[in-house]
PATOR-782735 format. One line per field, with one value per residue (C-alpha): residue number from 1; residue in one letter; x, y, z; chain. Coordinates in steps of 0.2 Angstrom, whole numbers, padded with zeros to 4 digits. Each point is the difference from the previous one (the first is absolute). Layout:
<recs>
seq = (NUM	...)
type = (a	...)
x = (X	...)
y = (Y	...)
z = (Z	...)
mol = (A	...)
</recs>
This chain:
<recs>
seq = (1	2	3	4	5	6	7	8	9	10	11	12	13	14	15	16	17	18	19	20	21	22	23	24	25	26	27	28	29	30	31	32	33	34	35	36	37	38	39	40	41	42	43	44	45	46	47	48	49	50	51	52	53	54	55	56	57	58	59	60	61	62	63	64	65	66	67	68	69	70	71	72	73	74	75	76	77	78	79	80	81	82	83	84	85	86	87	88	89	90	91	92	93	94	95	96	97	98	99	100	101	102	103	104	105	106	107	108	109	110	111	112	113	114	115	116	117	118	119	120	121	122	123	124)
type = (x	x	x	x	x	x	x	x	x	x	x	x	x	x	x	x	x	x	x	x	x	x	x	x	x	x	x	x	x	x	x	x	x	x	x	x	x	x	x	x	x	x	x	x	x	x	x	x	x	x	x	x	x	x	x	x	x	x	x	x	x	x	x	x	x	x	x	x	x	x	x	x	x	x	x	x	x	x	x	x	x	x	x	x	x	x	x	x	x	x	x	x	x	x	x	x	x	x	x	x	x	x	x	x	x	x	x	x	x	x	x	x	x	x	x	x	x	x	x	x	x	x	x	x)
x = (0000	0006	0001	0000	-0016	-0008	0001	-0007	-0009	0004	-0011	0003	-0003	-0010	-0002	-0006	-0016	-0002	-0001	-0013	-0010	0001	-0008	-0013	-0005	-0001	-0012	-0011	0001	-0009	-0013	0011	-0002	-0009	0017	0010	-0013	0001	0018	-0002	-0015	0010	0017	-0010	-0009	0020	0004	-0014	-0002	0013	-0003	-0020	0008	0011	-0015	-0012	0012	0003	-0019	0000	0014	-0007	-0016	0008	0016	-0001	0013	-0005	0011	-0001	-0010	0013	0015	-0006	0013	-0009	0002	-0012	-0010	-0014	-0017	-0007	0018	0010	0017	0014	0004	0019	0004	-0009	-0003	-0019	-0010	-0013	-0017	-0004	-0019	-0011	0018	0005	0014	-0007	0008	-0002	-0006	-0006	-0020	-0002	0018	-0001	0007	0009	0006	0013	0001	0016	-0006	0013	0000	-0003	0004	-0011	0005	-0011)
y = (0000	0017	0010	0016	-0003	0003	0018	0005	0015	0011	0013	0011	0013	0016	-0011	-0013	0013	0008	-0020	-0003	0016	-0002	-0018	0006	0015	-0011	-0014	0014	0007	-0015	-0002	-0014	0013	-0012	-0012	0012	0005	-0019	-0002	0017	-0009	-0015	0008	0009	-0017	-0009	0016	0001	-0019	-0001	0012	-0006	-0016	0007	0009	-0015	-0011	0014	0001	-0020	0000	0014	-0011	-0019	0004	-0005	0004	-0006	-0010	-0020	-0004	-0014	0011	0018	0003	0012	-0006	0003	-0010	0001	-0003	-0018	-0008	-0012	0004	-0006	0013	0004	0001	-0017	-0007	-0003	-0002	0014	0004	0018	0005	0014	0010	-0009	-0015	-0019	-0015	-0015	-0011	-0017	-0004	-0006	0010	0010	0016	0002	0016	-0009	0012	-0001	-0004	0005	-0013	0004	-0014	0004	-0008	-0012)
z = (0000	-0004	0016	-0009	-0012	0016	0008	0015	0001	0017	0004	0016	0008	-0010	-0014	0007	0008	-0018	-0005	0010	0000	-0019	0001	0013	-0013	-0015	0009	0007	-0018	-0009	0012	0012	0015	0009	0002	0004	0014	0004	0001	0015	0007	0002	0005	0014	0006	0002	0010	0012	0002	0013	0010	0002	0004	0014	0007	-0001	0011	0013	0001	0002	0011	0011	0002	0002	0009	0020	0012	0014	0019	0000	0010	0006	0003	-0003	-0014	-0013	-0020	-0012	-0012	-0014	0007	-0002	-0002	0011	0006	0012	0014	-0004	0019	0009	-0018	0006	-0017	0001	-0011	-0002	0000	0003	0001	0015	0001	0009	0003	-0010	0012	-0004	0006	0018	0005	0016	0002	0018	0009	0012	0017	0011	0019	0013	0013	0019	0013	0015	0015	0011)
mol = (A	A	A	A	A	A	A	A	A	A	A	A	A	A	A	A	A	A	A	A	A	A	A	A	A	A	A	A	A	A	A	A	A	A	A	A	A	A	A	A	A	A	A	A	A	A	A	A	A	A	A	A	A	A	A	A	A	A	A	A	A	A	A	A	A	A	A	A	A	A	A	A	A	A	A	A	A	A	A	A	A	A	A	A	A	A	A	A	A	A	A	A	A	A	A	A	A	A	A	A	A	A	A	A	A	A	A	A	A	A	A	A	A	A	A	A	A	A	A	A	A	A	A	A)
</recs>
């Protein structure tokens, strides 16, 4: 193949605006204004898209995001709501609902508060 039968056209800079502006005024000259709208229409969609979808995971985040103590240890971590996790400190496995952390617990397990009793001898 001959390398040079093929030369590349480089356009920069002012020319490359006059270029352009010269294409865009020669389609809306034979009544193709409506693709070159197009072509805005969907240069401005790829531009706002983003940041719509960084807002609409804030808003998501703001309303599923729990930070909240285990209820085991009391270290605070946060979770999404309706989700399982592991607390990082005790490793307890924990199920956040109605923005709250629970244990897992399996059915027919007790829940104990163990008290510390100081011991007094009385003497007969």
């Amino acid at each position: 193949m001959n390398q040079n039968s093929f030369r590349s056209i480089q356009i920069s800079g002012f020319g490359f605006w006059l270029t352009l502006l010269a294409i865009v005024w020669l389609l809306s000259s034979i009544g193709l204004g409506w693709l070159v709208k197009s072509v805005f229409v969907l240069i401005g969609i790829i531009l706002l898209m983003p940041v719509v979808a960084f807002l609409g995971f804030r808003w998501w985040l703001k309303r599923n995001l729990v930070i909240d103590r285990c209820p085991v240890c009391g270290y605070e971590s946060a979770g999404i709501n309706n989700t399982q996790l592991r607390c990082p400190s005790c490793s307890e496995p924990l199920k956040v609902e109605h923005k709250h952390f629970h244990r897992l617990t399996p059915p027919g397990t007790v829940d104990v508060d163990a008290i510390d009793v100081t011991v007094k001898q009385i003497e007969d």
